[in-house]
C-alpha positions, -999 to 999 in steps of 0.1 A, spaced: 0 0 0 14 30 -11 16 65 18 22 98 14 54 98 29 47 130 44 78 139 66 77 163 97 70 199 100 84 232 106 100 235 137 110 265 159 127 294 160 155 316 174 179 340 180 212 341 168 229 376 160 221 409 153 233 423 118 220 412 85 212 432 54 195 431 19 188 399 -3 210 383 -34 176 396 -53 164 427 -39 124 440 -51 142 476 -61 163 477 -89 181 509 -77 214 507 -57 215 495 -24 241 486 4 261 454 -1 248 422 7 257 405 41 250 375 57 257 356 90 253 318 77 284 315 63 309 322 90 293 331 120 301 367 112 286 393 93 304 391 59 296 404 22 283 380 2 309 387 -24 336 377 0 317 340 8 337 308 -5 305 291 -9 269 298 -29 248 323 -13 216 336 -21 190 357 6 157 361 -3 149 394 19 111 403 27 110 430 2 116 400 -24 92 376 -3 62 402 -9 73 413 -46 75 375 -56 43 369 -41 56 341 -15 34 320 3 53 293 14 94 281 20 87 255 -11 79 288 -27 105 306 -17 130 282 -22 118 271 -62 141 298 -78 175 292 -60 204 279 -80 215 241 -71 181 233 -49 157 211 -65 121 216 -48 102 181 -47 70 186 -34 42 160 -33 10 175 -39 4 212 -22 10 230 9 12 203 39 25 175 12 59 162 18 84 185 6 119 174 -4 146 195 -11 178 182 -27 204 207 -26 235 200 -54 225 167 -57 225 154 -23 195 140 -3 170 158 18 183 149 49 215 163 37 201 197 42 202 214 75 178 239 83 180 266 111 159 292 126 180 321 136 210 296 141 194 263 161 189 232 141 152 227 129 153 189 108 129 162 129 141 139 149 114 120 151 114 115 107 128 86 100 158 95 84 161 133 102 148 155 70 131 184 73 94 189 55 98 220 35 60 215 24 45 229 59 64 266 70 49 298 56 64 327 57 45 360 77 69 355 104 103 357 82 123 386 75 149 367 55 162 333 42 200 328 39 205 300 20 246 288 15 252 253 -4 283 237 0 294 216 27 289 235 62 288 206 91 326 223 105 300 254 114 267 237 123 272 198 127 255 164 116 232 169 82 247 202 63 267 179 37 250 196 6 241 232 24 221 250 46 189 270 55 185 297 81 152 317 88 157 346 101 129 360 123 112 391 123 126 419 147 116 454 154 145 474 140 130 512 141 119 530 167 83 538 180 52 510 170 47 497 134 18 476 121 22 457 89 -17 439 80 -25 420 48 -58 401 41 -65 384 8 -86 358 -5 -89 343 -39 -97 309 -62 -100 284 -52 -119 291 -19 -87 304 6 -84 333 26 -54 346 45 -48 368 69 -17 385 93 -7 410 109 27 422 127 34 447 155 67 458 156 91 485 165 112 498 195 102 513 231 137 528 247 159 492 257 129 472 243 127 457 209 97 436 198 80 421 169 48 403 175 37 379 147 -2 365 142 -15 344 106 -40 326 99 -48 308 64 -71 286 48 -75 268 15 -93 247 -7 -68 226 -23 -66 208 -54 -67 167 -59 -29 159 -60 -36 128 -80 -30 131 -116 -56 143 -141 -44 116 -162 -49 84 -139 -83 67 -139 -88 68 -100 -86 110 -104 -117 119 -84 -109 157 -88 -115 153 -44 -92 186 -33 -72 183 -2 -71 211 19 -51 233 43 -49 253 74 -22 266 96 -21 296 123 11 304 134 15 333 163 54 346 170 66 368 199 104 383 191 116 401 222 147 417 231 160 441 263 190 464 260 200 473 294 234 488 283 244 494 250 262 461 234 242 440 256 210 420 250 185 398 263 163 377 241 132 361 237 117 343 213 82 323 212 63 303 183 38 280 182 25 267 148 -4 246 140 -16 230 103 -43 208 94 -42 189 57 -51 167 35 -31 139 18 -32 113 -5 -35 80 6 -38 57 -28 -37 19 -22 -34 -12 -42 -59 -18 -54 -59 20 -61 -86 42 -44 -87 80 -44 -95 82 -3 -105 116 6 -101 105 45 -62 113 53 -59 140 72 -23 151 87 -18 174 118 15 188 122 17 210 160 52 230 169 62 251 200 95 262 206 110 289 230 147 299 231 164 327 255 191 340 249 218 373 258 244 388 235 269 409 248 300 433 232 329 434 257 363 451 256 356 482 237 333 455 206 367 435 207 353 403 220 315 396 212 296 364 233 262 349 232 243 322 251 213 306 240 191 278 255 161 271 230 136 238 239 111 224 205 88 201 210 74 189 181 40 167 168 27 151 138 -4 132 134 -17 113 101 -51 94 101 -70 78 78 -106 67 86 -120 36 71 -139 45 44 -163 13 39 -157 19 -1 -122 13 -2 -113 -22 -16 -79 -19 7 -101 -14 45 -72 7 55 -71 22 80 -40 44 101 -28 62 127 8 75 127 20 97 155 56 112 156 69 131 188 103 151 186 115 171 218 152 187 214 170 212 238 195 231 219 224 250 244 250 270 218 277 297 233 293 315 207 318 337 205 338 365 178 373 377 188 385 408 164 416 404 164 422 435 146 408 457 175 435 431 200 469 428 177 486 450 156 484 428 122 510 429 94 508 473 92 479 469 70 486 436 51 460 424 71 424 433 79 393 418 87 409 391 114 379 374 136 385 340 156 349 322 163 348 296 186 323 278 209 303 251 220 268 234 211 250 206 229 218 194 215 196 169 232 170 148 212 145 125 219 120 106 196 87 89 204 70 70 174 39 52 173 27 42 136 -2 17 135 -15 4 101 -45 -19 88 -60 -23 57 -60 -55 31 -29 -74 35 -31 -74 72 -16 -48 99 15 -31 99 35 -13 130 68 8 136 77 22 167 110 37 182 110 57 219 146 65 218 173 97 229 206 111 218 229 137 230 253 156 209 285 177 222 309 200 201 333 224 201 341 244 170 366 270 162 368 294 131 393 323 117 385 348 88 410 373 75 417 395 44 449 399 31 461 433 9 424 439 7 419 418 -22 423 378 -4 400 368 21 406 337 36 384 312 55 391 283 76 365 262 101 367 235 123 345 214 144 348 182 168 313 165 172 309 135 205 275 120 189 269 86 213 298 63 208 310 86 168 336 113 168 328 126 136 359 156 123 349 181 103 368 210 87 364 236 56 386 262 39 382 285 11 393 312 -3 380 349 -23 401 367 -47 387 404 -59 405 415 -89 389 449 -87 405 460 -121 380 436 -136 357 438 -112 354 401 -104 354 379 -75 372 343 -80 362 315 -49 377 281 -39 364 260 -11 369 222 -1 355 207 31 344 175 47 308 173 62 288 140 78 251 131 89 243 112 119 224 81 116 187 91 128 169 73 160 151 55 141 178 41 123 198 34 154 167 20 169 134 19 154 115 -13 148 92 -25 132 65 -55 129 79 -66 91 110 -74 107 132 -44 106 154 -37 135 176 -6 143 215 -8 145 225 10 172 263 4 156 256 26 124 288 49 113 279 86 100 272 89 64 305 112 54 309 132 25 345 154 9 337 183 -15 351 213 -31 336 243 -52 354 269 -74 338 299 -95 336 337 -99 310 368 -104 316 397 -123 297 430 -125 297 442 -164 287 477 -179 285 502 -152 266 529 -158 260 561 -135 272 538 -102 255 508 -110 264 478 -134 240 468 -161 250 434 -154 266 407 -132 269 372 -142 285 345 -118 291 303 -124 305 276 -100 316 240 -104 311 218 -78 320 182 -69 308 164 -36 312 126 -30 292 107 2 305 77 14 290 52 43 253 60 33 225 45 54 206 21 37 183 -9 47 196 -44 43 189 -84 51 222 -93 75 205 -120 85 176 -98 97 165 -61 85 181 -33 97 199 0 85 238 -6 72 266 14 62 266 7 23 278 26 -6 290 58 -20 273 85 -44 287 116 -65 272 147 -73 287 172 -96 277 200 -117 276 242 -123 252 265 -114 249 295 -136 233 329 -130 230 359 -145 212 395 -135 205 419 -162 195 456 -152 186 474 -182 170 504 -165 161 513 -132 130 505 -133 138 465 -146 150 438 -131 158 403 -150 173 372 -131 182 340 -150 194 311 -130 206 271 -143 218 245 -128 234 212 -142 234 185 -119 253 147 -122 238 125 -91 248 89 -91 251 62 -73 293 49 -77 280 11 -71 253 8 -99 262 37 -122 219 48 -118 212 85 -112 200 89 -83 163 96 -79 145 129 -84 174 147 -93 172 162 -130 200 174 -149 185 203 -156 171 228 -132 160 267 -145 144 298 -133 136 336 -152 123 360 -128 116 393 -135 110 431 -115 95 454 -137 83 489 -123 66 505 -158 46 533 -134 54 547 -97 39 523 -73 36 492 -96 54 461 -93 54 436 -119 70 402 -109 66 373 -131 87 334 -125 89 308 -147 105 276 -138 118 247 -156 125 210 -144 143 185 -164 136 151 -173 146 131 -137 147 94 -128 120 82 -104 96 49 -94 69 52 -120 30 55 -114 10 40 -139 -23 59 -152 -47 36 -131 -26 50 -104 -7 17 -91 30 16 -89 45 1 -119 66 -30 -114 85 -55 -133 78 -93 -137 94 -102 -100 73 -74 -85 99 -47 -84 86 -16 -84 101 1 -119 123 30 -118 122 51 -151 124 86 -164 92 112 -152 83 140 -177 100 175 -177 78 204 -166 73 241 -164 53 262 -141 43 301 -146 38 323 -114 28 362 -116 22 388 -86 16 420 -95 16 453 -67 3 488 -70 9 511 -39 -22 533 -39 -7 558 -17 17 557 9 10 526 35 -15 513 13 -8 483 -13 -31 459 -33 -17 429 -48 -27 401 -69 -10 368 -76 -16 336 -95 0 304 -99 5 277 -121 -14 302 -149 -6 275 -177 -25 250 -158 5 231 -161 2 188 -150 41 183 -140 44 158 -114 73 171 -92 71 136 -78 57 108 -99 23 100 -91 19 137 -73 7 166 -98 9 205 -93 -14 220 -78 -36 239 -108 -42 274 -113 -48 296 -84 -56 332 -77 -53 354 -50 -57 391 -45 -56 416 -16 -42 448 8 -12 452 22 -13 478 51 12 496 71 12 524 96 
């Protein structure tokens, strides 16, 4: 019987560090500050001067766009390949270079989000919206010698809301729109003397579409729904100046529909998933000696639940019938620390400048409690793991730039994960040749995942038992590449264009095996290599183009196969157009390639070969049109429009799971 393998949820959220700036794609063509993230070192750094590919997607770009959702979000970055199945609440994969889902780590505001109660530790990108998120940094490349177990192709940080000017500020949107959803938020923000705050509430509802393809004989056109309300408190006290306390609060709740086709197929409109987080983290930051040496101490606690149920439905030729819990409760303790060393030594008489030391120390704690029970034709079926695991580390970190034109980077980190002491370390390098006005990067580092609890020791009533002996799945890579600016006109350049090769190999992977009984081994290797290419033309000021491709080679080194739902090809055009003061004009197109994956026949059973084996072969290519358009009416006020999938395209991102058809939706921004 075939499940919608929908993973875990969102989780929590955070507070890392204070500065971060504009977005690899801004919404206003006209000049702006440099770029600067955090991600990528642990220390507020250009983007330019990053060893690693970086893109932020700022909340100016999030409302131009017209984002809904992280899937959303996410759909246009170079190297990430969005696999959702079905709409918002269906399990979303994201495979980032090549590399699996669980290969991705994702943060909020710095602490580690991916579910350790999922069976292999990914991280549902299908669930999070996006009220509550001022920006997403997204850097791909090898990062576990900054963050730990999982960030072997990249990772994701959400960055929450803060108040950030002085006095209060309301931002409040309501829109509604085809077919049958309504949304609604609003955020209270600003800054009261030593208080900061921002104050997050949304609700949404919609319709949905039937998931199952149009072109299956089972397709009862029966939508599947969703609803989430999500409510964020951001707070932060400034007794003295360099010196803050923080807290932050979420709690997110989403109801859904899903997919639950059998075999023999039936189109069951009675799965229903529930997906409940909470998290709270305090923290204080504080700049000592003069800014010289900054330190930060956070404690954050995320608990966790997912529900999926179907209810017999006395027309389904299977009698299935589930109920499939998952429970994940982590504590997450980080102290991190910056030490300029320019403001402490006298460095090299200007040959050097730019020196910071990070170093510091993370313990997470994780525990997993899962309860799946199962009934339906062929009998029942149960999995269960009650389980905990404590990680310790210690990592350490320098950056430096040498002659202002060489920045260097170097990172280390020792993880203690039960009875594994997984090494990890990266280096890389930026060269600006500002005669050309070009950046050249070089990076090679070493990254690892953890086996999950379940893998260690979930079991299950087909036989399956956890090894509680698994070694970490490892991985070795290195990128290199440039970006140039071109053209410049009156202080800003007409165009930038920027590619990078990258080559990433993962030994030890996790896999399930008979040794004499079922259980998860250390088996195999895979390679991933390829180029991302982008390019940005600016025409005018009023026009904004973006063009983005990616090539990716995924295979597995022990059977020469690609590797599943990873096409060659990945493409995105987006566009800012501003033809009139006030309007915004923001359309997306996006192309996927051809990609290997287990075929779905058009009565909607899995297609398998004489021994039973279900057949793996090549799913169709697609492309998807999105457009928002904006209008300020006057100062504060803003009405907006958006539809997607306006082709009406049927791509199945994952075989068997079609697009979500044409949608509209149209309403008012306010702020004041």
């Amino acid at each position: 019987m075939r499940r919608t393998d929908l993973a875990m949820l969102l989780l929590a959220t955070t507070i890392f560090t204070p500065a971060f700036a504009v977005p690899a794609r801004a919404a206003d063509p006209a000049p702006s500050l440099p770029d600067v993230v955090v991600t990528a070192t642990r220390i507020p750094t250009l983007v330019v001067d990053i060893p690693a590919g970086v893109t932020v997607i700022d909340r100016q770009t999030i409302e131009a766009q017209g984002y809904v959702t992280l899937s959303d979000a996410l759909a246009t970055v170079p190297g990430l390949r969005v696999s959702q199945s079905g709409g918002p609440g269906g399990n979303a994969s994201v495979f980032m270079r090549g590399t699996d889902s669980n290969h991705v780590l994702v943060l909020r505001d710095g602490m580690p989000l991916n579910d350790a109660s999922d069976s292999s530790g990914a991280f549902n990108f299908g669930i999070d919206t996006l009220s509550d998120i001022e920006r997403i940094e997204v850097i791909r490349g090898p990062m576990a010698a900054l963050y730990g177990s999982g960030a072997i192709g990249g990772v994701i940080n959400l960055i929450t809301r803060r108040g950030t000017e002085p006095g209060p500020h309301v931002q409040a949107e309501l829109s509604g729109g085809y077919p049958a959803q309504v949304a609604g938020s609003v955020v209270l923000s600003g800054i009261q003397g030593p208080v900061d705050y921002a104050a997050t509430v949304e609700s949404q509802s919609q319709q949905g579409f039937d998931t199952t393809p149009r072109r299956m004989s089972i397709y009862t056109n029966t939508p599947q729904g969703f609803r989430d309300r999500v409510g964020t408190l951001n707070l932060g006290y400034t007794p003295t100046e360099g010196t803050r306390l923080s807290l932050l609060l979420r709690a997110r709740s989403a109801i859904f529909g899903f997919n639950s086709l059998g075999s023999p197929t039936f189109d069951d409109a009675n799965s229903t998933g529930r997906s409940d987080s909470l998290l709270g983290r305090v923290g204080v930051t504080s700049k000592l000696f003069d800014g010289a040496y900054e330190t930060g101490l956070f404690v954050g606690r995320l608990q966790d639940d997912r529900r999926y149920t179907e209810v017999l439905n006395p027309l389904d030729p299977n009698q299935a019938s589930d109920d499939m819990r998952y429970h994940a409760y982590r504590t997450d303790v980080q102290w991190n620390n910056t030490l300029h060393l320019d403001d402490v030594l006298a460095l090299g008489h200007g040959t050097f400048s730019s020196t910071d030391l990070t170093f510091g120390y993370q313990h997470i704690s994780d525990t997993a409690n899962v309860k799946v029970a199962m009934s339906g034709l062929y009998g029942p079926y149960a999995d269960s793991a009650l389980a905990h695991m404590d990680t310790d580390a210690g990592y350490a970190g320098l950056k430096t730039t040498l002659w202002d034109r060489l920045t260097l980077t170097g990172q280390m980190r020792q993880d203690a994960v039960i009875d594994q002491m997984p090494f990890t370390w990266r280096t890389g390098a930026v060269l600006e040749v500002k005669e050309i006005a070009t950046h050249f990067k070089a990076a090679y580092g070493t990254a690892f995942r953890a086996p999950s609890l379940f893998d260690r020791y979930g079991v299950d009533s087909y036989g399956y038992v956890g090894n509680p002996t698994l070694r970490p799945e490892r991985s070795e890579g290195w990128e290199a590449g440039f970006t140039t600016d071109l053209f410049p006109v009156h202080g800003r350049n007409l165009a930038s264009f920027g590619a990078t090769w990258f080559d990433t190999r993962v030994r030890d992977l996790i896999v399930t095996a008979f040794t004499p009984v079922y259980t998860a081994v250390n088996a195999g290797s895979a390679r991933m290599q390829g180029a991302e290419l982008e390019l940005t033309l600016r025409p005018f000021e009023t026009l904004t183009l973006n063009a983005a491709y990616t090539f990716t080679d995924a295979q597995n080194l022990d059977t020469g196969e690609r590797l599943l739902r990873r096409p060659q090809s990945t493409a995105s055009f987006t566009a800012l157009a501003r033809p009139l003061p006030g309007l915004t004009i923001a359309p997306e197109l996006l192309f996927t390639g051809a990609f290997s994956d287990y075929l779905m026949g058009n009565d909607g059973s899995s297609m398998t070969d004489t021994y039973g084996n279900s057949v793996i072969g090549t799913s169709g290519q697609g492309l998807i049109l999105n457009l928002t358009v904006t209008y300020e009416v006057m100062p504060g006020v803003t009405v907006f429009a958006k539809g997607r999938n306006l082709t009406d395209s049927r791509f199945e991102p994952v075989n068997g799971y079609q697009t979500p058809g044409t949608s509209f939706l149209a309403g008012t921004r306010v702020r004041f």
